[in-house]
Every structure is written in C-alpha cells, then in structure tokens.
N, C-alpha and C positions, 0 to 999 in steps of 0.2 A: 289506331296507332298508339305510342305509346304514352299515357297519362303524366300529371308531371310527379309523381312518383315514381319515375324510371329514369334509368342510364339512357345516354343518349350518342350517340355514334362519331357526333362534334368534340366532345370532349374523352371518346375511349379512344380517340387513335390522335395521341401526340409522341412527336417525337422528340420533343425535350430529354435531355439527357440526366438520370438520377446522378448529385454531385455537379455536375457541370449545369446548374441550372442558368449563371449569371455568366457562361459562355458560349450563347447559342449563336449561332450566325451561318447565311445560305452560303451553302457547299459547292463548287462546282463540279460537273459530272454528271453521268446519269444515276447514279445508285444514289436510293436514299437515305435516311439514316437507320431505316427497319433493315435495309439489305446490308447498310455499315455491321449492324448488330450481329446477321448472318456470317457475315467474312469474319467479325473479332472472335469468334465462338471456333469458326473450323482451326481458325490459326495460334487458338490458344493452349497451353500447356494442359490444361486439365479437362478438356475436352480429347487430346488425344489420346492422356491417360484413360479413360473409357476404352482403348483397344484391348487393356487386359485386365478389364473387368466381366466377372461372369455375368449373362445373362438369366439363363436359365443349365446352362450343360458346362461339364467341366470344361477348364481351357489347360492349352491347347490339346489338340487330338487328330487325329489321321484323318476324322471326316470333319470338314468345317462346319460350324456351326458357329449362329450369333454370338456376338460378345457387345456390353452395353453403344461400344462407338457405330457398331453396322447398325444396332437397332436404333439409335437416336434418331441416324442418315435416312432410314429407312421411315422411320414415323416423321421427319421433315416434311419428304415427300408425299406421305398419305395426305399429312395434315395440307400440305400448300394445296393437292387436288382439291381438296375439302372446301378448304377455302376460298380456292378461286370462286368454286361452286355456287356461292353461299353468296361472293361478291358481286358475282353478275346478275343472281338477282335480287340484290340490295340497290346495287346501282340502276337497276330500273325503277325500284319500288321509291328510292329518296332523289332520283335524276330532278328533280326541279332546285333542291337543298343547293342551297350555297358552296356546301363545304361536301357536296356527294363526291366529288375527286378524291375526298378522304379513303373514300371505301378502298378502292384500288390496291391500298396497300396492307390491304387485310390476308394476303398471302404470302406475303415478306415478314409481318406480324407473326403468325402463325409459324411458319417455317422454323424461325429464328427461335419461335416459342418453345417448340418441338424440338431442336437441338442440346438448348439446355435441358430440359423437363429430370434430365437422372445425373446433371451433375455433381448432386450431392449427393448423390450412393455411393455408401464405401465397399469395400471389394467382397466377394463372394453372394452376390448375388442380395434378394432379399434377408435372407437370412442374417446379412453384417447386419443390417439396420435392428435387429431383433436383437441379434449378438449387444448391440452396443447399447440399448434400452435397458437388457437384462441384467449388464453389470451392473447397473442403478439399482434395479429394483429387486434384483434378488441375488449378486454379486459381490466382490468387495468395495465397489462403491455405494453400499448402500447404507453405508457410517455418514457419507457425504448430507444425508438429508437436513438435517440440523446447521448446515452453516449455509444455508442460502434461503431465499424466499420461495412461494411453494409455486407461485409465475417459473422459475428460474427449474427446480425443482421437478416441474410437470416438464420441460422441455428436455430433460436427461432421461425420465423416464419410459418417454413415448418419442424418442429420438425417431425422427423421419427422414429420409432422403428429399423428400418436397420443399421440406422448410429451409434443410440443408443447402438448396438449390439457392433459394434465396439469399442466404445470408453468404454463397461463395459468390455470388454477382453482388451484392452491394455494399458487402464491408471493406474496410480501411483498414487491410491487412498491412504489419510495421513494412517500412519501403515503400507501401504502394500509394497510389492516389485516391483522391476521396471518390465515393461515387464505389468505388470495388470495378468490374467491369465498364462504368459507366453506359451501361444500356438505356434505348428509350423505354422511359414509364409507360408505355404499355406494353412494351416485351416484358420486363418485369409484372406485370401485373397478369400475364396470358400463363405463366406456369402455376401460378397459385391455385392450383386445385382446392385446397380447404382456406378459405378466406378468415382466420379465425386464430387464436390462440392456443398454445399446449393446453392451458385449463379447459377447454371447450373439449379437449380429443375426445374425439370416439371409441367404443371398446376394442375399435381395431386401430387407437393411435396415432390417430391421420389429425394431419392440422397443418396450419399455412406458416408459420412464421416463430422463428426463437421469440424470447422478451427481450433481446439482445435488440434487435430487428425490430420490435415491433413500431417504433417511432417512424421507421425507416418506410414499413407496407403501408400507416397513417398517410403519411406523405404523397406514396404514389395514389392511395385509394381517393386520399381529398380533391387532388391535382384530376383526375379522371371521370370524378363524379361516382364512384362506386356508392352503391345503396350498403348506408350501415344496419344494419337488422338487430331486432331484438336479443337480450341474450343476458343472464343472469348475474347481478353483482356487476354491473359495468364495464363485464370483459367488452374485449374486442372484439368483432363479430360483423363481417361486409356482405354483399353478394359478391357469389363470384363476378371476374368479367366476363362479358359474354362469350370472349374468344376462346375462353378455359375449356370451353363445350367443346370444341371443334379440336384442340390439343387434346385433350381426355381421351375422345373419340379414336383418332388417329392410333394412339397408345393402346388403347385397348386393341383395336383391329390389327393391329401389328404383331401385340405380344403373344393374341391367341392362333393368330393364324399362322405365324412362323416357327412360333414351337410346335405347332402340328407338325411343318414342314420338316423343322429337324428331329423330330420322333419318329417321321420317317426315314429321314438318312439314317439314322442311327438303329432302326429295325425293329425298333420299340412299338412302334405301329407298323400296321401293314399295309400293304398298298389296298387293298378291297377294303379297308377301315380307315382309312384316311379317305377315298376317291366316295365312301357311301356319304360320308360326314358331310362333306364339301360338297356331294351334287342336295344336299338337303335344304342347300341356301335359294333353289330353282326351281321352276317351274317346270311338266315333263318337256313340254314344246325346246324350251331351251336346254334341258340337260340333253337331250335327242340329240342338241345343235353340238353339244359340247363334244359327246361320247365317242361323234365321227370326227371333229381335230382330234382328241386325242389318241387314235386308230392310227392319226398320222408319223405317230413315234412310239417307238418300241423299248424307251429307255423310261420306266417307271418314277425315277426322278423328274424328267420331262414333263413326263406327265402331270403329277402330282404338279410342279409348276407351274402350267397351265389353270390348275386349276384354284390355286390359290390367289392370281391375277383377275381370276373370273371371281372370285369372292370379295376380294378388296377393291375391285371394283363396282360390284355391286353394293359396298356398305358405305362407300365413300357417298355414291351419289341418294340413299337412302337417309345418311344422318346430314347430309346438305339438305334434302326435304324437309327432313325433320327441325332442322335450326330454322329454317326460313318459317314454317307452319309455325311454329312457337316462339317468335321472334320476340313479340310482346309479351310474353310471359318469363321468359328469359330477361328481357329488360327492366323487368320489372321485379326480379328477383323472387319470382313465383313459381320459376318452374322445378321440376323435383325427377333427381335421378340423373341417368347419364343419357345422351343424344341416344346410345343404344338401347335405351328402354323404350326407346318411342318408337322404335320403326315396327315397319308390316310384320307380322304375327306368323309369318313364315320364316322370315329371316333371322325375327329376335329368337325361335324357336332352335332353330339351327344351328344360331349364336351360341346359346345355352347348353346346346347338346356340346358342342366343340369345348365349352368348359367346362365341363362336365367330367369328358375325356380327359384334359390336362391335368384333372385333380385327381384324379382315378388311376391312371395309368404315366405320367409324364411325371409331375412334380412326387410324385414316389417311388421313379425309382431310382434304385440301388447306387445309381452313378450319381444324382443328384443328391442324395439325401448325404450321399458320401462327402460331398463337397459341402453340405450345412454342417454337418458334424465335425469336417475338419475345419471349414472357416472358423466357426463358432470357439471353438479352441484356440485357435490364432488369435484372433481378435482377444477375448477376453482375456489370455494371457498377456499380448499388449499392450493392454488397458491397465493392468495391473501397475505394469513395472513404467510405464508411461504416467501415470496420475499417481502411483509412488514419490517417483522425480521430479514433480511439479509441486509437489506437499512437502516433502524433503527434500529440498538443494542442494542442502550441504552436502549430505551424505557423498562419498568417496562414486560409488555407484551411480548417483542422481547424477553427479555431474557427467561423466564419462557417457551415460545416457546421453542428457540436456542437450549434450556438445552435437548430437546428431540429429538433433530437431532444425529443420528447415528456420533462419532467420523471420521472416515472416508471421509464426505463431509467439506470440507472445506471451511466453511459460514465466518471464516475470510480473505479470498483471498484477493491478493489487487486489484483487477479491476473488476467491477462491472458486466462485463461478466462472470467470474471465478466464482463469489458467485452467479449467477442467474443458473449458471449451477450446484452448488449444490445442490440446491434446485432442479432441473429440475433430477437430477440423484437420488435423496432420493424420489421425487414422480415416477417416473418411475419405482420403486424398490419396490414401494407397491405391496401388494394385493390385492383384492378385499376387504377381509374382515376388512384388516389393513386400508386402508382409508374407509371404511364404518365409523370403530368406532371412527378414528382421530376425522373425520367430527363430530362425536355423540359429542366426549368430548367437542372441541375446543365449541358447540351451547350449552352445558352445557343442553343436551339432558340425557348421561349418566356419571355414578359416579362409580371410585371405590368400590368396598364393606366394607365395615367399619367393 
C-alpha cells in the first residue's frame, strides 16, 4: 500500500468549497456537494455555450455530429462508468478505513470532472487554442513580450484550454463571487491534467494553470495532499490527482471513438473501415459474437453503433484494471503516461490503429481543415482589434468596441497582462457562431436590421 510519500484517498476527496472555505455547513438532501458541482455546471451559461462550439466537424450541418456540449455529456458518462469501476474496488480494498464511505463519491467527482474538462476552449475546435497562442508568438501581439514577466509571458504563448478551464471555475470575475464557480477542491483539482506551470509547457504547450491562478491551484494542491515534484528554478510543479487518470481516460476514449463514428456519417470512412478498426479491439470468439447482432440490422449506422458501445465498453472496464493495478504508483506520483498506455497489448494496439486513422484521414480533411483556416482568421483578426481597445481606450474606435465587452472582463485592469487576459477570457467564451458574426460586423460585412 501506499508509503508515506503518497497522496492519500482521506485527504483527495473533500468537499469543501474553493472561496467558500469559511462557509461550510451539512446540506439537507440526498445530493452531495460533488453532485451540487454536477447540477451547477449543466445549468451554467458557459457550459451550454459548448453547444456551438466545434468539436472536431464543422457546425452545423445536415448530418449531426459532435459539438463540445454532446462530448463533455458523453465523457461524464464514460468517465462516471470508469469510476464507479475503480470505486468498488477501492471500497473493498480500503473497507476497514475510517473514512472508506469517501470512495463512494469518486463518480460524482469524476462526472462533474468531466463536464468541465473543455470549458475553456474557445471556438472552433483545437485550432482556437493555436489561433490564440500564435497571435503571441508570432502575431501582432508579439510587441506585448516586453511589458509583462516571462511566468505571465509563457501563459499567452502556450495559451491552453485546460488551464483556461481552471481559471473560468475559480476566478472572481467583476459582479461575481469569490471562489469563480465555487466548486469542491477536488473537482477543481480532477480536470488539471498538467499540474504545473506555463514555464514547465511542453513542446506541445500543455500546462495546468495561468500565474494568474497559480496561488489559486497551491491552495487546492496543499488542502488535498498533492505531491509537489521536483522541477527546475522553483517553478511550480504537483502530481496529478489520481482522479485526472480516470477523466483523461474517459476523454480520450470518447474523442477517438466518436469521431470515428462521425467520419462515418459523414462518408469519410466506410463502413468495412470503420467495422475492420473496431472488431480489432476483440477477440475472434467474441467478434463471432458481435458479427451476428449486428446481422440483426441493416442500417449501417446501426451498426457502426453497436460497435462503438462494444469498444467503450471494453476500454472503460480495461483502464479501471489498469487504475486499480497501479493504484500505488499513481499515488505515489510515479506512474508515467495515460491509463491508455497500460492496458492489454491488443487493445492499446487497436487504440493506436484508430488514431492513426483520425490523423490520416479525419483531422485532414478538407471540411475540417476548412474550419482551422477560417477559425484561425476569425480569431486572430479579433485579437487584433480586441487587445487594440484594451491598449488604446481613448481612441474613438476602442470605445465603441470596449462598449461591447461583457461587464465581467475587466479591460480596465491595471497591468497590461490583466487587460490582455480579458480579452483572452471574452474570446475564449465565444461560440462559434458569436465570433463568426463579431468578425461579420466589426468588416462591416453585416448590419443590424433596420
């Protein structure tokens, strides 16, 4: 079990509220305050702004297809199976623990977890998040490097949607209350995929948290027991929490598998390329089993269905193995890679083949790439005439802008990082269809109705 250099199960699932620390008190009702967390998220404004945000495929269009609000719903529920998974046998394994009734709520954690996980993606898919780094670093905000520290600096230029997630749950946007969402500290702490600072990013830009925030992720990591890890010049740098594995997992098995499913509606893949991929996750005994259900319908979509149920079922109960096998090395902040990398050598193989496919034939083509090249436009021209108006007030222009900034961001902050991050938090908050038409108005493309 786990040494005393490890996270411990006692201290990862509290429900204390970030901001409301010195207003805790028991609730009556059956829901707790991890399923409070779940209810504030479905009924919040920018959660439902995720319906017209891209996924992966232009929106909208004649065949449906994901958009970020169906996938969040849809990795909820992978993750909460996952979890449950993982909970029953924890609760056998720590049933004598005092405080094992804790575990119980490791799928209400998770859930909750998994709803937010992309609410800080701004619109058009991956690509915004690029779009919006790029102005930094090779754009017209790249004058900006010189008036801020190189913490502040590294967070413009390797702008994330993960970190974004964070800092729209726990800031103290003007009007609102402290705390931001006021979530419990381990919901906040189950989306942080990179536990670590902008200066730590990776070559692919990944990190947990603004310097804006970072006092904010100390807080929740102290309060939880996260293991702080080595890490160069006295940056910042945690383990994940262990429930990050299980939210990861979920995400991943969702994104790869449902853009399969909509490369097949969309004809991009074929049914005998899609149905080879997906019996690849099986065993013959059981695709045998599969090949006659799916005999039992004749409507290729159906089918295809079926068969993605039988995949996400099978990855769910494989990365639950996998978390429970490596429980102590996970708690211990040793373990390395994603829950997907651990499972049986059949699956992760299959896994790999199906991503494979998405990079090859999905995320290039023509309809997609159409929407990075026009988002990426969008955006960057926003950014422009957006952190313009926020450098120049006065100007005749700035204001007539400014006037259309949501009260909430606070474009007269006093340090030039604070106001580049208001801007950076009102474009990230778009939709797809809300900066389509920004973009329209501001080129004097379209007009009111008269």
């Amino acid at each position: 079990m786990p040494t005393n250099l490890s996270m411990h199960w006692d201290a990862l699932i509290d429900d204390v509220r970030f901001g409301l620390e010195d207003h805790c008190a028991a609730k009556a009702g059956v829901r707790s305050d991890f399923r409070r967390d779940y209810d504030r998220l479905v009924f919040s404004s920018p959660f439902r702004r995720l319906q017209n945000k891209t996924q992966v495929f232009p929106l909208p269009g004649s065949i449906f297809v994901h958009n970020r609000l169906t996938h969040s719903l849809e990795v909820a529920c992978v993750g909460k199976s996952m979890a449950d998974e993982v909970a029953g046998a924890l609760r056998l394994r720590y049933s004598q623990k005092p405080w094992a009734h804790k575990i119980d709520h490791i799928g209400d954690i998770v859930a909750a977890a998994c709803l937010a996980h992309d609410l800080g993606n701004p619109p058009f898919g991956h690509s915004g998040e690029k779009a919006i780094a790029t102005f930094f670093s090779e754009g017209a905000g790249n004058d900006l490097q010189g008036m801020m520290t190189d913490a502040q600096w590294a967070d413009l230029v390797n702008f994330e949607g993960n970190a974004n997630a964070f800092r729209q749950l726990t800031h103290q946007f003007r009007g609102r209350r402290p705390g931001g969402f006021a979530m419990t500290y381990s919901t906040l702490a189950s989306i942080v995929k990179y536990p670590y600072e902008s200066r730590l990013a990776s070559k692919k830009g990944k990190f947990g948290f603004f310097d804006s925030e970072k006092d904010a992720f100390c807080r929740v990591a102290s309060r939880l027991g996260l293991l702080r890890m080595p890490a160069e010049d006295g940056l910042v740098k945690f383990a994940r929490h262990p429930l990050v594995y299980i939210v990861e997992a979920a995400d991943d098995i969702c994104y790869e598998v449902m853009d399969i499913e909509d490369a097949h509606k969309l004809k991009i893949l074929s049914t005998a390329e899609v149905t080879d991929a997906m019996m690849a996750f099986f065993g013959e005994e059981r695709q045998q089993k599969m090949m006659k259900v799916m005999k039992l319908v004749s409507d290729p979509n159906e089918q295809i269905s079926y068969l993605r149920s039988c995949v996400i079922g099978s990855l769910v109960s494989r990365c639950a193995e996998t978390f429970i096998e490596n429980e102590d090395s996970i708690m211990e902040g040793r373990f390395q890679g994603s829950l997907l990398n651990h499972i049986t050598d059949r699956e992760r193989e299959a896994y790999n083949r199906c991503n494979a496919i998405s990079w090859s034939r999905i995320y290039c083509a023509p309809d997609v790439v159409d929407v990075e090249l026009a988002g990426n436009r969008i955006i960057t021209f926003l950014m422009e005439k957006l952190v313009a108006a926020v450098r120049y007030p006065s100007l005749n222009y700035s204001k007539l802008l400014l006037a259309k900034m949501p009260v909430q961001y606070d474009v007269n902050a006093d340090s030039i990082y604070e106001k580049i991050q208001a801007v950076v938090d009102h474009m990230s908050s778009m939709t797809d269809v809300y900066a389509l038409d920004l973009y329209r108005k501001l080129n004097g493309m379209s007009l009111p109705a008269v």
